[in-house]
N, C-alpha and C positions, 0 to 999 in steps of 0.2 A: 347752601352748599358752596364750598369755596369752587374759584373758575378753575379748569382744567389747563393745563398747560398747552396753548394753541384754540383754544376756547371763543370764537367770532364776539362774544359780549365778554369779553375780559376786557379792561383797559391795555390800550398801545401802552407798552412799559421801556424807554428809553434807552440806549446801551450808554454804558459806561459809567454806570453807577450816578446818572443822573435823574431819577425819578422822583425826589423832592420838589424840584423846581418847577416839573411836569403839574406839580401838587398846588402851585403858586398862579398856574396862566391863564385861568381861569378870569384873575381878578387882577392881571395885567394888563396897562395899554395896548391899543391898536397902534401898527407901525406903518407906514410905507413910507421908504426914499427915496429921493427925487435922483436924475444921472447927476453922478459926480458926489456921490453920499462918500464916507470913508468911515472904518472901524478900527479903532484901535484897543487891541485886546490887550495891552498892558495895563491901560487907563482905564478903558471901561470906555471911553467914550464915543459917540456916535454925533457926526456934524452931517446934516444935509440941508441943503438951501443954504448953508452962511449961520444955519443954528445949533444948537446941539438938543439932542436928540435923548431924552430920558426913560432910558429901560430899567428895571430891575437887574442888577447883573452881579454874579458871584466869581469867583474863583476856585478849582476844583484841584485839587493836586491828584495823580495817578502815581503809581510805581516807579521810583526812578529807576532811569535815567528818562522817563516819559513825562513830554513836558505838561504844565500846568493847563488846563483848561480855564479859560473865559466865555461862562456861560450866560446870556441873553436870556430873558422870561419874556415873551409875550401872546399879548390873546390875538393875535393874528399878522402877519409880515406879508410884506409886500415888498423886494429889492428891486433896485435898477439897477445902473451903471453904479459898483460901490467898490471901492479899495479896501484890502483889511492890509494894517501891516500889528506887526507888535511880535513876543516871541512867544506866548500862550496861542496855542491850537483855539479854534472858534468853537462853539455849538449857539445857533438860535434853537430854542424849544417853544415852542407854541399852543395853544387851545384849541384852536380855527388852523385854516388853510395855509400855508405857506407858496409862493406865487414868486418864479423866479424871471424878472421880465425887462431886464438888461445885463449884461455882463458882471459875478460876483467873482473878484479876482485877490483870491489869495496866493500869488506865485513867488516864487524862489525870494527867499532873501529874511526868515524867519514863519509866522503864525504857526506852531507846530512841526517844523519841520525839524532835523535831528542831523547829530554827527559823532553821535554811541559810536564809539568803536569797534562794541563786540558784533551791534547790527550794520554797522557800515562800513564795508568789507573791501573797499578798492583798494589796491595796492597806488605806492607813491610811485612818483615817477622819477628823475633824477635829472644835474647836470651834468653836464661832461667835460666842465671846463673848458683851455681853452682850446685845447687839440681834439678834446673828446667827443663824443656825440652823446646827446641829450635823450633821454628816455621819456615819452610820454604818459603823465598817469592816467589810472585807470578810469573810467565812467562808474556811477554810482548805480546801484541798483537798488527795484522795490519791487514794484510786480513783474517785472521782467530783469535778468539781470542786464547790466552797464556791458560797455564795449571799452574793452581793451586798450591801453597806451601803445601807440607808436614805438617799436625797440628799434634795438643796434645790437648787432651780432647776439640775435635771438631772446636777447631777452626783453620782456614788458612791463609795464605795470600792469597788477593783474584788475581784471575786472571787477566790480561789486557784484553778488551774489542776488539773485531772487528772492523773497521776501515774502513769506503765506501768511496774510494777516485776516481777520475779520474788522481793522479798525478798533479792537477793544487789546491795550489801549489805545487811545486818539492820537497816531502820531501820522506826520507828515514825510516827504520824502528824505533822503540820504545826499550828503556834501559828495564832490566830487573828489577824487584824491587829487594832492598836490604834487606839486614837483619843487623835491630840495637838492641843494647841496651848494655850490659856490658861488660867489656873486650874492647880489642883492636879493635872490628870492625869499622865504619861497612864492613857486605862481601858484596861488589857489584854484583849489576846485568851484564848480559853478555849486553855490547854497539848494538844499533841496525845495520843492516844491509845499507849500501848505497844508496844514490838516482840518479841513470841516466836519462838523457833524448838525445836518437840519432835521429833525423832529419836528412831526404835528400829527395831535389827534387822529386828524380828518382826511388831509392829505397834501402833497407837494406836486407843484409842477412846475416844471422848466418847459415854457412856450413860447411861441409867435404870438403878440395879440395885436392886431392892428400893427402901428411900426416898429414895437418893440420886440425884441429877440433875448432870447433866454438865454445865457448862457452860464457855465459855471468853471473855471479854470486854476488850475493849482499845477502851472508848469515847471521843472527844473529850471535853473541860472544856466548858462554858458559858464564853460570852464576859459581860465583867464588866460593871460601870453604876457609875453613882453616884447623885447625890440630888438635883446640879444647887445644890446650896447656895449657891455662889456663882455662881450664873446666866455658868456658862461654857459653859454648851448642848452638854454633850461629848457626843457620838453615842456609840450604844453598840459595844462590842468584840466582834471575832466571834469564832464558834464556831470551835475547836479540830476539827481532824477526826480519823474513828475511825484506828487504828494496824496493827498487820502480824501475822498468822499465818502461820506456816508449818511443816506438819504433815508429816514425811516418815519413811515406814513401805511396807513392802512391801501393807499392808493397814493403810485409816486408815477409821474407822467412827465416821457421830453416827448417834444411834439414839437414840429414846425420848421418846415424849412431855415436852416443857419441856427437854430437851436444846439447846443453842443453842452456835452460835460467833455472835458480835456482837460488829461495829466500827462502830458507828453516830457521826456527828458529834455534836457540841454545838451547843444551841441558842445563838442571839446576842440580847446583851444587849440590855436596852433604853436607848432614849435618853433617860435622865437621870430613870430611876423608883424609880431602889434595886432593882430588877429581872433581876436577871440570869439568862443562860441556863441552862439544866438542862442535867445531862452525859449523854452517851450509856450507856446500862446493855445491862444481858443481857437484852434483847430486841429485839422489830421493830416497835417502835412508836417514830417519832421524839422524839426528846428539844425540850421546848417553848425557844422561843425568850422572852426576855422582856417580862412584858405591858406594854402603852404607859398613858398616862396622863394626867390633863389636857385630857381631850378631844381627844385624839391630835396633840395638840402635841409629847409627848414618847411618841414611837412605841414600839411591839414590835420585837422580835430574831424573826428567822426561827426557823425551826423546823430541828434538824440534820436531815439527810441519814440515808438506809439505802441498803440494796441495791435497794431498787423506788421508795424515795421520792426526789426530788432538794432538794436543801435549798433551803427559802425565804430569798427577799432580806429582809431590811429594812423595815420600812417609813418612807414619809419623814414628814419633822415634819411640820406642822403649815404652813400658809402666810405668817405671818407673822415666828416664833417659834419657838424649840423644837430637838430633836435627834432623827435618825433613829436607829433600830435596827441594831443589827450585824445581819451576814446569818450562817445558821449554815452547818455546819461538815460536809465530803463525806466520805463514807463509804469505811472504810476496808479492805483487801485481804485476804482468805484465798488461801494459795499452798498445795495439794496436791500433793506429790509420790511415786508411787504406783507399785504395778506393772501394774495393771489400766490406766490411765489416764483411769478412769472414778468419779466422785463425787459423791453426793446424800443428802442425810439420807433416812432411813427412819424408818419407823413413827413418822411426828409430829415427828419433831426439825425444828429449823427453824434458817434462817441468816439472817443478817443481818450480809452480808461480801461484800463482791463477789470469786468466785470464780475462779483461774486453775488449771488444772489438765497438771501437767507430766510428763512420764517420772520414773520415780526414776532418782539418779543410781547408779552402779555403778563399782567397781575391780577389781583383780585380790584375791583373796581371798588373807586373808595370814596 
């Protein structure tokens, strides 16, 4: 009899039209890497210890403008301390367990991340030349929207919009908007945050074991500044917002005190201080937007966005003079897909990801 849709003995069946490779991890290597591993999802390649590291690994294209997937096969992973960069979204899929047991950091500056226009929605900011006042652009938004540009005589860059996704397709967070117009810019927005997706069989978990700490981070950039050298009053660039997890395991588990999943925004620049915003990290403490200056002529960048906090606007120049602050950058999505359909850190782990929690999907077992 074929399995029932949601069926306990069906096979876990992967999102994102990656169930082929599921079909392969069987009779793929076992992994674990060492702190200071790194992935690069253009190349395909994996170095830890000083070696490179031999997966099976594909490349998946999804619907443009959604970027390509670099998918990993193996029969069981083990991460530490690992950097991914490249501009293909991640997925490992696995047989066995998957075990996240140092910091896996896909943040701002590509792996998945996007600057679609039709999805990425902050308005620019502007100059004001050299009598003018500088407009601050918008923060980017994903699962929260972005905060607002710093204006002059009311008006802003507008903010980036919220974003309801389930991760299918695989993309990561939203650029900040810029600020154009005269002088040497324009100031960019901070890049958005990464897009993962880990599968296994059996199950996942982000822990404490002994002195290793689990975590998993896909923060927004900081939005950028300048120095105002040639008095073109460029408002500052917004925050980059955090990027996409998505964790599917019949049993996915964060556990342990300083264990964290974090998509926090980036903060936004300031107008015209040399000041730019801080990027979202592995934690739940907003990333600072940047400080103003001149006796707030030349403003602060909001503050990015988490999952409890909403990212601060901008603030504006000065009254006569000067350039607003970018606004920073909304925070970015965890998608669990599970059998229980129930999910919350334990014993002290903490998130900073705004949570969607879904059935796992299932096939017929093959």
């Amino acid at each position: 009899m074929p399995a029932r849709t949601g069926d306990r003995c069906a096979d876990p069946d992967p999102s994102n039209g990656l169930s082929l490779y599921l079909d392969m991890a069987a009779d793929a290597p076992a992994v674990e890497l060492i702190d200071g591993a790194t992935v690069n999802t253009d190349t395909g390649s994996i170095v830890s210890n000083g070696h490179a590291i031999t997966l099976p690994s594909f490349v998946v294209a999804q619907q443009a403008p959604a970027p390509e997937i670099r998918v990993f096969v193996t029969k069981r992973l083990v991460l530490r301390n690992t950097v991914v960069s490249g501009a293909r979204a991640l997925a490992f899929i696995a047989d066995d367990a998957i075990q996240v047991l140092g910091e896996l950091n896909a943040v701002f500056g590509g792996v998945g991340a996007t600057e679609d226009i039709v999805r990425c929605t902050a308005g620019d900011g502007t100059s004001g030349g050299i009598i003018g006042q500088g407009i601050g652009a918008g923060g980017a938004g994903y699962a929260t929207r972005g905060g607002a540009g710093g204006g002059a005589s009311g008006t802003i860059g507008s903010a980036g919009a919220a974003i309801d996704t389930d991760l299918q397709p695989l993309v990561g967070g939203c650029r900040g908007a810029r600020a154009v117009g005269q002088g040497a810019g324009p100031i960019e927005g901070g890049t958005g945050g990464g897009a993962i997706q880990l599968f296994s069989r059996t199950s996942i978990s982000i822990a404490v074991v002994d002195t290793s700490v689990g975590k998993i981070s896909v923060g927004g950039g900081g939005g950028s500044t300048n120095d105002d050298t040639e008095n073109a009053h460029y408002g500052g660039g917004g925050g980059g917002s955090g990027g996409g997890v998505l964790l599917e395991a019949p049993e996915v588990v964060l556990a342990g005190a300083g264990a964290i999943i974090a998509a926090n925004g980036g903060g936004g620049g300031s107008g015209g201080c040399s000041i730019g915003g801080f990027n979202g990290t592995a934690s739940t403490i907003p990333a600072k937007g940047g400080a103003g200056c001149s006796g707030g002529h030349y403003a602060a960048g909001g503050d990015g966005g988490t999952s409890r906090v909403i990212p601060g606007n901008g603030t504006p120049s000065g009254p006569d003079y000067g350039a607003g602050g970018g606004g920073g950058g909304g925070a970015g999505n965890l998608v669990v897909r599970n059998a229980s359909g129930q999910f919350a850190p334990q014993d002290g782990a903490a998130l900073s990801a705004v949570v969607k929690v879904l059935p796992l999907r299932r096939r017929a077992r093959r």
